[in-house]
C-alpha positions as CSV (number, residue, x, y, z in Angstrom):
1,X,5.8,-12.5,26.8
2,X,8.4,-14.3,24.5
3,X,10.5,-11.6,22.6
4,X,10.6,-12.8,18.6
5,X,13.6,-12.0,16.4
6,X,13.2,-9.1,13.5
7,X,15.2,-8.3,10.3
8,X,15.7,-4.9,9.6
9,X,16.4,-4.0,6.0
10,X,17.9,-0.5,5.3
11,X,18.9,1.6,2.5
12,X,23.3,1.8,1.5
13,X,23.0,5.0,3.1
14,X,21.8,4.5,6.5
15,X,24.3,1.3,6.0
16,X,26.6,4.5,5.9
17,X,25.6,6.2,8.9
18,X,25.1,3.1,10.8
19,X,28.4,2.3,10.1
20,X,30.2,5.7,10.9
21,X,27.8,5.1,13.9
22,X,29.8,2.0,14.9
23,X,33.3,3.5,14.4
24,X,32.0,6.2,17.3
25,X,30.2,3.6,19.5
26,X,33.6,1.8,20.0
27,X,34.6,4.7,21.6
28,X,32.2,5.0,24.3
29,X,32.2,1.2,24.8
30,X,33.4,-2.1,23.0
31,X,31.3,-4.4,25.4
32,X,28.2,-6.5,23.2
33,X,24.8,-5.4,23.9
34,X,22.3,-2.4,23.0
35,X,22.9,-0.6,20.3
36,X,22.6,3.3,21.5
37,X,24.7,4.4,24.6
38,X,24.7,7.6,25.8
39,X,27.9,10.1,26.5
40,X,26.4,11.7,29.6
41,X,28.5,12.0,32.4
42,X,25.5,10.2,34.5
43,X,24.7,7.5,31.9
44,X,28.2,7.2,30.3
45,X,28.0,3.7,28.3
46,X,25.0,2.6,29.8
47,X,22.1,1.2,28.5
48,X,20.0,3.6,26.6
49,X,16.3,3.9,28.1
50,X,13.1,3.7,26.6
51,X,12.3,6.9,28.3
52,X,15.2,8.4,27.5
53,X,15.1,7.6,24.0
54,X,11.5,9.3,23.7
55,X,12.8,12.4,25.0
56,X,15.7,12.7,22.6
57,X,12.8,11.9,19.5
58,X,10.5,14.4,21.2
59,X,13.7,17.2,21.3
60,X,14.5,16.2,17.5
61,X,10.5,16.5,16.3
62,X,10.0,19.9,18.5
63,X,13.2,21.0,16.6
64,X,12.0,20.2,13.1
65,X,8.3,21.9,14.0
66,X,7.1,18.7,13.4
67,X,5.4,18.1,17.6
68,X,3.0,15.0,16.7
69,X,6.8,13.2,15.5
70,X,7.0,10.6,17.7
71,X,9.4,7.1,18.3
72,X,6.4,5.2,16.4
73,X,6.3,8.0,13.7
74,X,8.5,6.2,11.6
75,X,7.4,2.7,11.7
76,X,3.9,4.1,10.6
77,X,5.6,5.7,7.7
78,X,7.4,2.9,6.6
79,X,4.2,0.6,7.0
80,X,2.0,3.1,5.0
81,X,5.1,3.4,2.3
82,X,4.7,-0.6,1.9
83,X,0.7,-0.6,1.7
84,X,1.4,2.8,-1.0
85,X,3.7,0.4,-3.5
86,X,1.2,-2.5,-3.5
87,X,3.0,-4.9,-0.6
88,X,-0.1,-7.1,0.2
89,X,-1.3,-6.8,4.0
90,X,-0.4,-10.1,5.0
91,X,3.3,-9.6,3.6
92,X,3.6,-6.0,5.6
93,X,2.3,-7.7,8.8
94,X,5.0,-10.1,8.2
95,X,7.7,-7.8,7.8
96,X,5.9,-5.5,10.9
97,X,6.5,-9.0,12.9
98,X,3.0,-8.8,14.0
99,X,0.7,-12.0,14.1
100,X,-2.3,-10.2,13.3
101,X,-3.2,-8.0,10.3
102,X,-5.4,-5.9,12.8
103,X,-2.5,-5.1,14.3
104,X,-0.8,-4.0,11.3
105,X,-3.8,-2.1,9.9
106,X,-3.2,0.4,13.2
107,X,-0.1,1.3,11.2
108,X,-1.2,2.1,8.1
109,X,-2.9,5.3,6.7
110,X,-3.4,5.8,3.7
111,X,-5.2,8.9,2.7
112,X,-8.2,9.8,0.2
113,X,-5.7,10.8,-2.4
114,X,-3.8,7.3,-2.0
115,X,-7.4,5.4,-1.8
116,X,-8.4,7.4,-5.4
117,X,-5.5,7.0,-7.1
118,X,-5.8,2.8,-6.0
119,X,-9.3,2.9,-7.4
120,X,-8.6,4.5,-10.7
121,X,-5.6,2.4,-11.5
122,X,-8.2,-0.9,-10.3
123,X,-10.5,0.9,-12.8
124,X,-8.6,1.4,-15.4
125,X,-7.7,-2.7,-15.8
126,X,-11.4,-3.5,-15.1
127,X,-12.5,-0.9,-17.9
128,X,-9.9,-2.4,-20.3
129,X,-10.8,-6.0,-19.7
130,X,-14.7,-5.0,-20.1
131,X,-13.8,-3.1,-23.4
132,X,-12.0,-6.4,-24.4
133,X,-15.3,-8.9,-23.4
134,X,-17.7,-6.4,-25.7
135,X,-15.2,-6.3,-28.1
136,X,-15.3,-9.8,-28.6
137,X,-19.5,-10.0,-28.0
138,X,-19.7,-7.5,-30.8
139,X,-17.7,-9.4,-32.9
140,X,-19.9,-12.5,-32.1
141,X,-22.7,-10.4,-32.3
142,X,-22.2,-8.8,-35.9
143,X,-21.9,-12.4,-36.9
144,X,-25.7,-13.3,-36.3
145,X,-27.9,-10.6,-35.5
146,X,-29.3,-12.3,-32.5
147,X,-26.8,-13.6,-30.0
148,X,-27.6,-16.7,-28.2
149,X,-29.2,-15.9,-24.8
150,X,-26.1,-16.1,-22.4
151,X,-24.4,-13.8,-24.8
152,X,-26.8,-11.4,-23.7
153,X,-26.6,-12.2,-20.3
154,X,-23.1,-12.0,-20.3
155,X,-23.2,-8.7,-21.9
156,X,-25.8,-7.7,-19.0
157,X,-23.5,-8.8,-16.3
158,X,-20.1,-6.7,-18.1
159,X,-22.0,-3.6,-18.2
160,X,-24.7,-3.6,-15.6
161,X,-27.7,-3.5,-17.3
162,X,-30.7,-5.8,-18.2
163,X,-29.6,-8.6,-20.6
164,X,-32.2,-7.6,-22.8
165,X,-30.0,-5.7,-25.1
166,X,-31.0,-4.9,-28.6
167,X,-28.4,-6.5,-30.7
168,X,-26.7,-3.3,-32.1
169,X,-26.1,-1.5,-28.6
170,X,-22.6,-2.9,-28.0
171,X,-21.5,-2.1,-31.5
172,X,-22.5,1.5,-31.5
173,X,-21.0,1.6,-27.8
174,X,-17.4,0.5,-29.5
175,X,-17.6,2.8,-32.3
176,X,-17.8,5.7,-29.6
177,X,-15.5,5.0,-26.7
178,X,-15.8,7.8,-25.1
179,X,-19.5,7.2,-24.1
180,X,-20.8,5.2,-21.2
181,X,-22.6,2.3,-22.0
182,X,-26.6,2.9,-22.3
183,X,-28.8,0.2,-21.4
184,X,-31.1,0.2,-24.0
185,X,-33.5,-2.8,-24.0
186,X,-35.8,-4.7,-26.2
């Protein structure tokens, strides 16, 4: 299986620490390759394992009380942290490197808190752009006291109800924004 090329973006101050990380890696070895080497008097310079990695996250979670943090932990969060700010799917599975959003939706969980909060801000912009559209039907509607027929269908399909509306519903919804629309029909 073909190995593909990732970008990893990081923050000025892991650019820090990857840095002063550098500086001490030239001390163990100055030969290209892997990135992590050990200082173990067995491993000394060599490559460092997969298995061997695992064990030093495993040491690091156990030592935080954190025992579910694992090498993957991480790379969920940051997934998850995208998906939280808005990044579409498509664009996370991009920066994830996978091919398939399935893949990528693995990596992302997003809790009932995060899912409510989405739908209320979704909400929020639908309620205001419905407020808008009956604003402007009540308008139209003031003007002649019986609004042509896809007016009322219109208003039907904005609020939910039957288009048979009498013709001073929306109007008295306006005046009192803090009701719910009532589908009051002819």
């Amino acid at each position: 299986m073909p190995r593909y090329e990732r970008v990893v973006p990081y923050s000025a101050s892991t650019g820090a620490l990857l840095a002063g990380y550098l500086r001490h890696r030239a001390t163990i070895s100055r030969a290209r390759g892997p990135l992590f080497l050990p200082e173990s008097r067995r491993n000394h310079g060599q490559p460092l394992t997969l298995w061997s990695w695992s064990k030093i996250v495993r040491r690091l979670g156990l030592a935080a009380d954190l025992p579910r943090f694992a090498t993957h932990t991480t790379r969920h969060l940051c997934l998850t942290d995208l998906a939280r700010m808005g990044w579409e799917l498509h664009t996370i599975a991009s920066f994830a490197g996978h091919r398939s959003t399935e893949s990528t939706m693995k990596y992302i969980h997003l809790s009932g808190r995060d899912l409510a909060d989405k739908l209320a801000r979704g909400m929020e912009q639908i309620h205001a752009w419905r407020i808008a559209q009956l604003a402007q039907l009540a308008t139209r509607s003031s003007a002649s006291l019986r609004a042509p027929v896809r007016w009322r269908r219109r208003r039907a399909l904005l609020t939910g109800c039957s288009w048979r509306y009498r013709s001073g519903a929306i109007a008295s919804f306006l005046r009192q924004p803090s009701r719910t629309p009532s589908c009051s029909m002819r």
